[in-house]
C-alpha positions, 0 to 999 in steps of 0.5 A: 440720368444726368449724362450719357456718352455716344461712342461713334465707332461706325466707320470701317477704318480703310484709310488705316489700312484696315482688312481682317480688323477695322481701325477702331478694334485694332490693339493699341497698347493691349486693348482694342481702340474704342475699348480706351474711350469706354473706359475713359468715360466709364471711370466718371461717376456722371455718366450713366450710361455709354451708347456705342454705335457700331457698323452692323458687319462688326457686331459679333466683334463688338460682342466679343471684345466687350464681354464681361466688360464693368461699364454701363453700356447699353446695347450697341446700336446699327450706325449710317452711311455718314458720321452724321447719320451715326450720330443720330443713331445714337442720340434716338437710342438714348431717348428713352433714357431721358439724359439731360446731357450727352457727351459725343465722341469718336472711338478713333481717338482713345487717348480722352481722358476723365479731365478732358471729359469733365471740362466738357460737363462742367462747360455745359453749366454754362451753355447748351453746347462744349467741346473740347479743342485746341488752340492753333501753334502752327502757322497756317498757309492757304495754297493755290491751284498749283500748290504754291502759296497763295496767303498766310492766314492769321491764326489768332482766335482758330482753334482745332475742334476735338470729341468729346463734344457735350450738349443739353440732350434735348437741343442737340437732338432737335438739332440733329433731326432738323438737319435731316429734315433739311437734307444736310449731311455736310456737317464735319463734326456735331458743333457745327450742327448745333451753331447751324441750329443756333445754339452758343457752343463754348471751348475748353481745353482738349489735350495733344494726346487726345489725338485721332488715329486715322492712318496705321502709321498713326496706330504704330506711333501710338504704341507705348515703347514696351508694348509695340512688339508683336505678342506671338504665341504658339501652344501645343496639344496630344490626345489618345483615344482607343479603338472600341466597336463601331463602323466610324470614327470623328476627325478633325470634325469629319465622319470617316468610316472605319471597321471601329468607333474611337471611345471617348465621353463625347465623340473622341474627335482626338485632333479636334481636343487636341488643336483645343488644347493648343489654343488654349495653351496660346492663351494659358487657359488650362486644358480641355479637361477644365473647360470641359470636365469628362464628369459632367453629363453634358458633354457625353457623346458632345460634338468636338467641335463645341470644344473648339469653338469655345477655345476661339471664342476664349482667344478672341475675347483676349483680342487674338487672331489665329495664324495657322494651326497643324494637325499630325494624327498618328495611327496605321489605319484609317487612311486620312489622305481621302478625306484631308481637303473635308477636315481642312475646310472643317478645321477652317470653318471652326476657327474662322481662317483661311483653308490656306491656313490649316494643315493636317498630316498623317503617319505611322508609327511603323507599327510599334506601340498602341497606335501600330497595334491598330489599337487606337490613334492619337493626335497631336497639334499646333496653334499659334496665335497673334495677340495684342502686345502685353503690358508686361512685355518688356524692351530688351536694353 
């Protein structure tokens, strides 16, 4: 193996305002934010394998927003309480591997490129360390204790340090393990370890793009013009099921008793194929039929609830977040309103949001048709979803 990247996306983002997501899995222009680094680097033919380090909270939504994803990635890996110690995480994970080379980088700055990269690899022909940078424009001033100026420092020479940060494996690796021994945890960045370790660490030339994102005003600022509206989708679902012998019925996940059972191939929980068929409607995934075929076996007498699940699942790989969702079942009996808290916190424990953010209403039909009959009940039901903002969303000029 020649190279490896360490993608350093431990941290849980507060200082972006970060609550339901941390910084690094927050879209930008359509794709989570760390996702841009593992592309960037998988393009290049050099790297081998991408180490990502994750903090252990964020693993199921690592999972989800990687899968399927055509990169050598390795099995993420639990990072530290400081960046340092992340770090390291990574570093040991890949010594097995046996990289000549590691490239080191923050998931907080997607905009790296191959170029930038492969000025890193090339500057370790020459060194055991290079890391990309910037050579200073601004005029800096050093402040005193009352904030008024007290100096201006001379910028020639400074320069502002970027990731990635490339090193021989072995060295850097030494590095960080002696600086762990010795108790240092300050260091702001990996090529401040490797000159404290000795080593001759070289500059090439980084980019303006290649910035960090650390406030959510810097993610705001950096979606592209076409991408930075909100993509909110919103999907609709019916479904019928006939009364048949039985002494209950499925719904919304909740067992309700009742003098008939609903047939069906699996349970014939109705508002639960019918909020399926909503979720799917947000992301245009076809039906429940196409997921779940009534020919296939597997599913006769199948728990609804698997239905659903997976319509979350197929949300969220698609970076999308379920706001509310409203379920209208219709039918002159059972009663709904004894059991309408139980199927809200079922419908809430599905779809992993707030009880605040299901609604299940019932009503008649004033007992015309099937449903005023008593001889069955349909349901229908809304979702809407907020997804990342698409490529193909246009401004309005």
């Amino acid at each position: 193996m020649r190279a490896a990247a360490v993608i350093v996306a431990a941290g849980r983002g507060t200082r972006a305002g970060a609550q339901e997501l941390p910084k690094q899995y927050q879209p930008i222009n359509g794709k989570p934010m760390f996702r841009h680094s593992i592309d960037a680097f998988a393009q290049l033919e050099a790297i081998s394998a991408i180490q990502v380090v994750i903090h252990p909270d964020h693993r199921d939504t690592y999972l989800t927003q990687t899968r399927g994803l055509n990169a050598p990635l390795l099995p993420p890996v639990s990072g530290g309480a400081e960046r340092q110690s992340s770090v390291l995480a990574g570093l040991e994970a890949l010594e097995s591997h046996e990289p000549e080379r590691v490239l080191i980088h923050d998931a907080a700055r997607p905009f790296v490129n191959g170029e930038i990269i492969q000025r890193v690899l090339d500057g370790l022909d020459m060194r055991r360390a290079s890391i990309a940078a910037m050579p200073l424009t601004d005029t800096l001033k050093r402040a005193g204790a009352t904030q008024s100026i007290s100096a201006t420092v001379e910028r020639a020479g400074l320069w502002r340090a970027q990731t990635p940060q490339g090193f021989h494996y072995p060295s850097i690796l030494a590095a960080h393990r002696k600086a762990r021994g010795a108790g240092r945890v300050d260091f702001t960045d990996d090529a401040a370890i490797a000159e404290w370790a000795g080593m001759d660490v070289g500059l090439v030339m980084g980019s303006e793009n290649n910035r960090k994102m650390t406030t959510a005003e810097d993610i705001r600022a950096a979606q592209s013009p076409e991408t930075g509206w909100p993509d909110i989708r919103t999907g609709s679902g019916f479904d019928v099921h006939r009364f048949t012998s039985g002494d209950h019925v499925m719904l919304c996940g909740v067992r309700v008793p009742h003098d008939f059972g609903l047939d069906g191939h699996s349970d014939a929980d109705a508002p639960l194929h019918a909020l399926t068929d909503a979720l799917l409607g947000c992301i245009g995934s076809g039906d429940i039929g196409v997921h779940f075929p009534p020919s296939d076996a597997r599913w006769k007498g199948a728990n609804s609830a698997i239905f659903l699940t997976e319509a979350v699942r197929l949300v969220r790989e698609r970076g999308g977040r379920i706001t509310n969702v409203d379920v209208t079942l219709l039918c002159e009996r059972p009663r709904i309103g004894p059991h309408r808290d139980a199927m809200r916190a079922r419908l809430a424990d599905i779809l992993g949001i707030g009880i605040d953010r299901t609604s299940v209403k019932a009503t008649t039909t004033e007992r015309l048709g099937f449903t005023g009959r008593s001889e069955g009940l349909a349901a229908m039901a809304t979702a809407t979803v907020l997804l990342p903002p698409a490529p193909s969303m246009m401004v309005d000029r």
